[in-house]
C-alpha positions as CSV (number, residue, x, y, z in Angstrom):
1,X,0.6,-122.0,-148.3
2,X,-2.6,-122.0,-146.5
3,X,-3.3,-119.3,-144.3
4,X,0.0,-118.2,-143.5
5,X,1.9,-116.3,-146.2
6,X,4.8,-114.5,-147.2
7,X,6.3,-111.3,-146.3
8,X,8.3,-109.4,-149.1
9,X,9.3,-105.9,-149.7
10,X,6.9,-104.7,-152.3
11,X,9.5,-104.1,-155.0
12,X,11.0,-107.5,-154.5
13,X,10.4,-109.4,-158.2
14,X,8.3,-112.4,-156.4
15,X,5.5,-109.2,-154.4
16,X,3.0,-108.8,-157.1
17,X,2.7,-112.8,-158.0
18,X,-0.7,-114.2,-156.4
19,X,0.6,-117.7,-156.6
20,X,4.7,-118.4,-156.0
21,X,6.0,-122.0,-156.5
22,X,8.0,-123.6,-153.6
23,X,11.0,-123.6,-156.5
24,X,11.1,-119.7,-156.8
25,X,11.5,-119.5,-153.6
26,X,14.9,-121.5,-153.7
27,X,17.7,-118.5,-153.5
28,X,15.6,-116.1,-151.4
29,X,17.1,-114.5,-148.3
30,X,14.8,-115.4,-145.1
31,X,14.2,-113.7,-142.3
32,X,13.4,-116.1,-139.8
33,X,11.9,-116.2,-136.0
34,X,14.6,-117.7,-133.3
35,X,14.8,-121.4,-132.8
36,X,11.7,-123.0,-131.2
37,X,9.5,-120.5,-132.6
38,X,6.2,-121.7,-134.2
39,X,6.4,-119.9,-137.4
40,X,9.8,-121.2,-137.4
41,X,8.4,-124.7,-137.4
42,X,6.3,-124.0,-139.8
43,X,8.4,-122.7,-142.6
44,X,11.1,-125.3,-141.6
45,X,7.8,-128.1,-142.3
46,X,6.6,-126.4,-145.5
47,X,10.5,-126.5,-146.5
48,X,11.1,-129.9,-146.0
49,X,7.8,-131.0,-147.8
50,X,9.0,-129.0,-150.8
51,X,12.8,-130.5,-151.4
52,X,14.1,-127.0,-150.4
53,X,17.3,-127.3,-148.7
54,X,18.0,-125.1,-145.4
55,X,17.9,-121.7,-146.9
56,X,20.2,-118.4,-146.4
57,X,18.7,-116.7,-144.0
58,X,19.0,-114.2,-140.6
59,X,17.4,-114.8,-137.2
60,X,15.2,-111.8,-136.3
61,X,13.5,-111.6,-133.3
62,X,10.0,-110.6,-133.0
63,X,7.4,-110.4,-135.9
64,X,7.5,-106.1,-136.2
65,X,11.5,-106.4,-136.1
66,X,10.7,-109.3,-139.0
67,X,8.4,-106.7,-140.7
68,X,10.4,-103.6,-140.7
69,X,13.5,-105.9,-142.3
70,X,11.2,-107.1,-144.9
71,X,10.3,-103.5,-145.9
72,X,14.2,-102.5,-145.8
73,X,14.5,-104.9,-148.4
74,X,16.6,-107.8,-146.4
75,X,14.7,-110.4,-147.1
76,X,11.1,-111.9,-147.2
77,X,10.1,-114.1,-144.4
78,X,6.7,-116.3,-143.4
79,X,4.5,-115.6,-141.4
């Protein structure tokens, strides 16, 4: 995923995988910056390029709102 990366909660099953395939990522729960956001953009793009319909998801605003619901457990996101 170049640099960017993923956020997840350390106990989630996909955290201690070095490499994650675009398919696992298929049923996560995102976590995903508001509309017109870069990083938005950019895991929309990455998205698309794989065949990965629109996923389930919930719009969080700012990146340490996006962080603190990644360690509740809500859902990973990209950053």
């Amino acid at each position: 995923m170049g640099q960017n990366s993923l956020l997840r909660y350390t106990l989630h099953p996909l955290a201690k995988q070095k490499r994650i395939s675009p398919s696992a990522l298929v049923n996560e729960v995102y976590l995903k910056r508001e509309e017109g956001s870069g990083t938005r953009k950019l895991m929309q793009y990455f998205f698309v390029s794989n065949d990965i319909d629109s996923p389930r998801g919930h719009v969080v605003g700012g990146n340490e709102s996006i962080k603190q619901s990644v360690m509740a457990g809500l859902g990973i996101a990209y950053h």
